[in-house]
N, C-alpha and C positions, 0 to 999 in steps of 0.2 A: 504494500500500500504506500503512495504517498505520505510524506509528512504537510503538511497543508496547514498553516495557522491561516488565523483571520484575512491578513492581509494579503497572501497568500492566493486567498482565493475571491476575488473581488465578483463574478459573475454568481455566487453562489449564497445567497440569502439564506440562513435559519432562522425561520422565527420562533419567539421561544414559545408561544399557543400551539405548536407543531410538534413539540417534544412531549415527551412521556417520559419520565425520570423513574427509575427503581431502584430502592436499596439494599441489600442484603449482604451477608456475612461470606466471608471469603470460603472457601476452601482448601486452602494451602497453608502449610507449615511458618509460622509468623509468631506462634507466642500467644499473649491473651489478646491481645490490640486486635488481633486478624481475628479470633474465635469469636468475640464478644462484642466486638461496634461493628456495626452496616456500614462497611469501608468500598463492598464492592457496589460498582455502579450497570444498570442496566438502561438503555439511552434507547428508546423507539422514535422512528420520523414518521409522525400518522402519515403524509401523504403520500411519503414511497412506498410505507410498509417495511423500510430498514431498522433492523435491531444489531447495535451492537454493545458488547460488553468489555467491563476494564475493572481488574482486580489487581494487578500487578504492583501498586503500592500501597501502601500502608495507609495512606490518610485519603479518605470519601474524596476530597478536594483536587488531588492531583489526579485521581481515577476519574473523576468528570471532566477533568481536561480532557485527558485521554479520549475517554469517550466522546467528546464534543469533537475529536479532535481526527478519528479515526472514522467518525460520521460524516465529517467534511468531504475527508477522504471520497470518499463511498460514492456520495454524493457526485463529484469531481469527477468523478469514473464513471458514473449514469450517463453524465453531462454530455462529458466526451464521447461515448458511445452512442447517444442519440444523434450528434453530430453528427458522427462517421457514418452513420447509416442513413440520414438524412445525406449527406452529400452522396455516397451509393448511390441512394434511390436517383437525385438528378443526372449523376453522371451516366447512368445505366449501365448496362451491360456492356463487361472489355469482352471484347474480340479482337485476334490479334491478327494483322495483315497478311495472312497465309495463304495457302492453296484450299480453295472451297470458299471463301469469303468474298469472295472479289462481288464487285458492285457492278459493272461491265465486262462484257465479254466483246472483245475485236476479233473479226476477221478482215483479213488482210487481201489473202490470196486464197484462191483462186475467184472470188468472188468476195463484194466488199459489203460487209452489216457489222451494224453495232447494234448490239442490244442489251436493255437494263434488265437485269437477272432481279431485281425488287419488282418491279412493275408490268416488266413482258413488252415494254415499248422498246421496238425495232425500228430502225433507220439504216438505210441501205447507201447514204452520205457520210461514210465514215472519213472524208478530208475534212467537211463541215466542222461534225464535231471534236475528229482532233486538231481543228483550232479553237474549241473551245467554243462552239456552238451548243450549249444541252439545254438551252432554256425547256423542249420541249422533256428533257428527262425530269428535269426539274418541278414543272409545272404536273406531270405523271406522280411521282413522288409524293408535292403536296396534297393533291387531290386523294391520294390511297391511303395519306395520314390523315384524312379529315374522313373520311368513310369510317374505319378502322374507329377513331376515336368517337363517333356516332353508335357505332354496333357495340362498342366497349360499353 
């Protein structure tokens, strides 16, 4: 996990009506301090649904740092992940410029077509468009993205 103090983490609000504090007695070897006082700390964030816990010192006080502190964390980590998945989602899907990807297919010889393997529009002026004539592939194209996102 990240270590994350306050400042640390400036996109990342806790409010403290968000928290659920819990106290209870450690478990571990420490003497009477750890058997007898609610040292260990239990930290829930109602809106994620994150619980985490901090027992590792002696005094209530440093254990809710901890815990305030390893929730940030957490939190910090949702953040980032809803990002990255949110930027996935735009970027779409990688395909990598291989064999079976191609977007046109040229023939040259013995007879001259181009055609768009996305849309099925053939032109049998393949000087045209390799100078960079495709308006009409283009305008094929956006026309099968507007259908497409009609049926979707």
């Amino acid at each position: 996990m990240p270590e994350l103090e306050e400042t640390d983490s400036p996109g990342i609000q806790i409010k403290e009506e968000d928290l659920e504090w819990q106290f209870f007695r450690s478990s571990s070897q420490g003497g009477q301090n750890v058997q007898k006082v609610s040292t260990a700390v239990r930290l829930k964030h109602v809106p994620s649904g994150i619980v985490v816990t901090a027992q590792a010192e002696r005094y209530q006080e440093q254990n809710r740092k901890i815990a305030l502190n390893l929730l940030r964390a957490k939190l910090w980590i949702l953040e980032q992940t809803r990002k990255e998945n949110e930027k996935r989602d735009l970027k779409g899907e990688y395909k990598p410029a291989s064999w079976g990807n191609q977007i046109r297919s040229y023939v040259l010889h013995p007879y001259k077509m181009v055609k768009d393997l996305r849309t099925g529009v053939e032109t049998s002026n393949a000087e045209s468009v390799l100078d960079g004539n495709i308006a009409d592939f283009i305008e094929a194209e956006i026309i099968s993205g507007l259908n497409n996102k009609t049926i979707n």
